[in-house]
N, C-alpha and C positions, 0 to 999 in steps of 0.2 A: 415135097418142095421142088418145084422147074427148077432149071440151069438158071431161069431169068431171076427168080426170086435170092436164091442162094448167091448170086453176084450181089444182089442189092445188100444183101445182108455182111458178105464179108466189106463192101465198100461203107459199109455203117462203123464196122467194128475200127476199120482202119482209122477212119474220122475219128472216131472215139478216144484210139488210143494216140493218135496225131496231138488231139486237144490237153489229152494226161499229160502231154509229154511237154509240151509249150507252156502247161500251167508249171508243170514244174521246175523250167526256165528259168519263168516269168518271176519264180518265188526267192531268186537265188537272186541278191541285193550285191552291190557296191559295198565293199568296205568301206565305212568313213575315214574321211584320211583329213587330215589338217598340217599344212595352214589349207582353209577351203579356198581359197582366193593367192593370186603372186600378183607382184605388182609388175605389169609387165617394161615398166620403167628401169628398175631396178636390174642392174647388170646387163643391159643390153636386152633384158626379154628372153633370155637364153632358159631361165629356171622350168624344171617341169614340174619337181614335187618340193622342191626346199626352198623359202626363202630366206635369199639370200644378203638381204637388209635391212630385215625388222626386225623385233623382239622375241626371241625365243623363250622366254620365259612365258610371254603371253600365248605364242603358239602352244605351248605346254597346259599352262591354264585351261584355254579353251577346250584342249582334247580331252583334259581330265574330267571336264564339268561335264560334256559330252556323253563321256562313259559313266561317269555317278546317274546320268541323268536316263541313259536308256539301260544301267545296269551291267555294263560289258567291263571291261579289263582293257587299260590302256597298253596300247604295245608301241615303243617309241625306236625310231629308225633313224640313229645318230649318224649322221655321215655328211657326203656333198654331193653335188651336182656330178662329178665327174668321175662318181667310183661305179663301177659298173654293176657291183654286187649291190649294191641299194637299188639300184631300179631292179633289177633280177629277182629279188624278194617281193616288190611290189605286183610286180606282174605275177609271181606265181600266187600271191594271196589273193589276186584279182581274177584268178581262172584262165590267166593265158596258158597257150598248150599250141606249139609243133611250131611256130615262125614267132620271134622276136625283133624287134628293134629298139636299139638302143645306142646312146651316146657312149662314142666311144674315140677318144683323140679330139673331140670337137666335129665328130662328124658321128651319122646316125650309120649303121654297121646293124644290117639282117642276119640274127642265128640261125639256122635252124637246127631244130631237135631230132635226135633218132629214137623216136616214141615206138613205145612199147604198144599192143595190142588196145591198153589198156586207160592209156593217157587219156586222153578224154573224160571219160568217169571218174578217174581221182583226180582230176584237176578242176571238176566239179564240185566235187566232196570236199575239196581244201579251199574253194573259194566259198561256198557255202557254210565252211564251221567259220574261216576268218569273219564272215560279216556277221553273221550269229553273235559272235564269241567277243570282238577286238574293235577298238577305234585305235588307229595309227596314227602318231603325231612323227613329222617330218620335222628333225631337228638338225639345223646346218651347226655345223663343227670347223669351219674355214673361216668364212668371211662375215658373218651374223654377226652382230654385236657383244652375244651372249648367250652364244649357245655351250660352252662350261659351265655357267650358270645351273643348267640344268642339270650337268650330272650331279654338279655338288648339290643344288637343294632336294638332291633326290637318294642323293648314298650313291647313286650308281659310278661315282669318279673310280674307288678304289677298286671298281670292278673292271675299268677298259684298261685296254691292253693297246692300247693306240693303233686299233685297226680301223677301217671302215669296210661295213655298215659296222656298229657298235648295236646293237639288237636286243631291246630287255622289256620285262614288263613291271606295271608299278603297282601296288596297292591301290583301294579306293581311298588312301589318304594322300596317295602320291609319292610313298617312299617306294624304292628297290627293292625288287622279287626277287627275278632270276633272268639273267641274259642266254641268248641263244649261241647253240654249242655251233659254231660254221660243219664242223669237220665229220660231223654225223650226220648231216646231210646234202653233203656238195657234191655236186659231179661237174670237175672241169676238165673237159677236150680240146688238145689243142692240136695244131694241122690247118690245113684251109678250109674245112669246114668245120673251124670249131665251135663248141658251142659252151654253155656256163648256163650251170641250173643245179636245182637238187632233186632227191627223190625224193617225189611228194609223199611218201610215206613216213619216211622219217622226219620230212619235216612239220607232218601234221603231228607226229608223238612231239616232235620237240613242242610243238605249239600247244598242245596240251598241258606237256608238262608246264609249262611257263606258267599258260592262266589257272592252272590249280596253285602254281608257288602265291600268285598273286589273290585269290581267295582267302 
């Protein structure tokens, strides 16, 4: 084989593996998350994943029907607009990795992360089990009309500890599993460049363990 032929060949193989690599991208989904829709009326329009004027019961419903219906495990992310650890969770079930933003004082405040070699690949893997695995229902705990409601018709009240995020999953009947441990998988840095995240390792065991309680 020529020098000319042997180019053509490794310029094939690269396409090849270019295309593997884009399908397997391609195959890594959006967690479902609910409510699908805010109403941008509602609070000035400020909300990104909680709303913060309708019914939480019904946001609950939907997400639950949702998971009966493609088969996954609800994971419910009690808190508010303004706790920073709730968006933080989100992003990492979502496959963010090395720059965040996020609401912080009523203003948007860039982290950045001091990623390991490795960051990328598991934060592949953890957004990948979450959509596989989880529908997320965004449940506001401040200002909603009824978002207590939801611990109580679920058992999960006698389990918060009046933090936020409040982080648990439910049966496909809609009662209380198991809430997620913060403290086995945080890492918070503070300084001028600090930054607030966990390691995606432990927090893919916790996530395991939760949707096997809920099984």
């Amino acid at each position: 084989m020529n020098a000319a032929c042997r180019f053509l060949v490794v310029l094939a193989v690269l396409a090849l593996s270019s295309a593997r690599e884009e399908t397997a991208v391609a195959q890594i989904q959006s967690v479902i998350s609910y409510p699908l829709t805010l109403d941008r009326s509602c609070a000035g329009g400020r909300a990104r994943v909680y709303d913060e004027c309708g019914s939480q019961l019904q946001v609950f419903r939907d997400a639950l029907a949702e998971a009966r219906r493609t088969g996954k495990t609800l994971i419910v992310n009690y808190g508010a607009e303004w706790c920073i650890w709730c968006h933080v969770i989100d992003s990492h079930l979502n496959g963010a990795a090395g720059r965040f933003r996020y609401p912080v004082e009523g203003r948007d405040v860039t982290l950045v992360e001091r990623a390991a070699a490795d960051t990328a690949r598991q934060a592949s893997a953890l957004a990948a089990f979450a959509a596989e695995n989880f529908v997320v229902a965004h449940i506001e705990g401040d200002n909603a009309p009824d978002g207590w409601e939801v611990l109580e018709s679920t058992g999960a009240a006698e389990h918060f500890n009046d933090n936020y995020p409040f982080v648990f999953t439910v049966t496909a009947e809609g009662q209380f599993a198991a809430h997620f441990e913060h403290d086995r998988a945080e890492i918070r840095r503070e300084g001028p460049n600090w930054y607030r995240g966990y390691d995606r390792r432990a927090l893919l065991a916790e996530l395991v363990r939760m949707r096997n309680a809920a099984r």
